[in-house]
C-alpha positions as CSV (number, residue, x, y, z in Angstrom):
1,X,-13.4,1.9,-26.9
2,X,-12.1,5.1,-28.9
3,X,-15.3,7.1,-28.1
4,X,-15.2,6.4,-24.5
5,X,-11.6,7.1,-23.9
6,X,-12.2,10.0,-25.5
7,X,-15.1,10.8,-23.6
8,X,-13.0,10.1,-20.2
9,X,-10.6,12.4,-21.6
10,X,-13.1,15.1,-21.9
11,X,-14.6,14.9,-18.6
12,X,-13.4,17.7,-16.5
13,X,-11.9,14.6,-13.5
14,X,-9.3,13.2,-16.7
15,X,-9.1,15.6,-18.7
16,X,-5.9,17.0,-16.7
17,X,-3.9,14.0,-15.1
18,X,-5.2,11.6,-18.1
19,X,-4.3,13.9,-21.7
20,X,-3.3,10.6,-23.4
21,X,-5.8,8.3,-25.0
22,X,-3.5,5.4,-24.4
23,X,-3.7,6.1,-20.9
24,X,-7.0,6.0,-20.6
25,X,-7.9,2.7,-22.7
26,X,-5.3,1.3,-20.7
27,X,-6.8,2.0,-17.5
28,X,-9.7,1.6,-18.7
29,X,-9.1,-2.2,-20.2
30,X,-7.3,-2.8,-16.5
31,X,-9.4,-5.4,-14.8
32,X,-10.1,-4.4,-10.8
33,X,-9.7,-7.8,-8.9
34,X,-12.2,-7.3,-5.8
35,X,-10.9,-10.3,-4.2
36,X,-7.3,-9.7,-5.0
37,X,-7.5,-6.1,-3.8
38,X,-8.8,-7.3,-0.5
39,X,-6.3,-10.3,0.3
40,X,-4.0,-7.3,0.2
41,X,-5.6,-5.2,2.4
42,X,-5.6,-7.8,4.7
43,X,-2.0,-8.8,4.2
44,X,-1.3,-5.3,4.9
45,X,-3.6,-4.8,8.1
46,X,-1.8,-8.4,9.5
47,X,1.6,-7.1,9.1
48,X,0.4,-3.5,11.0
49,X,-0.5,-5.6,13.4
50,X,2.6,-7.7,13.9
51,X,4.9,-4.6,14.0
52,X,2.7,-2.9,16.4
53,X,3.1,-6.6,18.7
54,X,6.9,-6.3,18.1
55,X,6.3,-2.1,19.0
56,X,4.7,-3.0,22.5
57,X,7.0,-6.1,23.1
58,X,10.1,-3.7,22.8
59,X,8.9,-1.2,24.9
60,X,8.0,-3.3,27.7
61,X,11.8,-4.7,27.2
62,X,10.7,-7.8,26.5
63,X,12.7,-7.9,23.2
64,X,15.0,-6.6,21.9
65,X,15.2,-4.2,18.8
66,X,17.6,-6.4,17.0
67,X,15.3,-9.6,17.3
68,X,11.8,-7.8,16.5
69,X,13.2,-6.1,13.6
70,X,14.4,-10.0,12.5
71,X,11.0,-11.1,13.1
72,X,9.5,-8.2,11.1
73,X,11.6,-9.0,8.1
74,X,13.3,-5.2,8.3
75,X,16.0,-3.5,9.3
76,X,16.8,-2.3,12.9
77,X,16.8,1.0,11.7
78,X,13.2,0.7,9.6
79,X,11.9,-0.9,12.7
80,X,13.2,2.5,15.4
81,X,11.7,4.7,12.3
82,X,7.9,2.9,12.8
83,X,8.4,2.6,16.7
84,X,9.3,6.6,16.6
85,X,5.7,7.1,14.5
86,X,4.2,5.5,16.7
C-alpha cells in the first residue's frame, strides 16, 4: 500500500492536491459503491424533476409558492431562488 500511495503521490495528477500519504491510502482504501452512487443520482434527477413540476405548476398559478415550496420540503425563499434559475 506504501509504494502505491507513494507512487500516486508522484504522479504529476496527485502530486499537487494530494501531498499527504495518508490522504492518498485513504482514498485509495475508500470503496466506490456503483450501485449506491447511482440510487443517488437517481434520487437527485427525481427531486429535479419534482421542483421543476412544482416550477411549471406555479407559473401557470395553479399553486401557490407557499404550498409547492411545502411539497418540496424547502423554504419559500429556496423554492423563488430555483424558480429565478430557471
Amino acid at each position: 500500500m506504501n509504494h502505491i500511495a507513494r507512487k500516486c503521490i508522484g504522479s504529476i495528477t496527485l502530486s499537487e492536491p494530494l501531498g499527504h500519504k495518508a490522504e492518498v491510502k485513504g482514498m485509495l482504501l475508500t470503496e466506490y459503491n456503483e450501485a449506491e452512487q447511482m440510487e443517488l443520482f437517481k434520487e437527485g434527477g427525481r427531486r429535479e424533476g419534482i421542483i421543476e413540476t412544482l416550477i411549471s405548476l406555479v407559473k401557470k398559478g395553479l399553486l401557490t409558492i407557499k404550498d409547492a415550496a411545502d411539497q418540496a420540503g424547502i423554504t419559500e425563499t429556496a423554492f423563488e431562488q430555483k424558480m429565478a434559475a430557471k
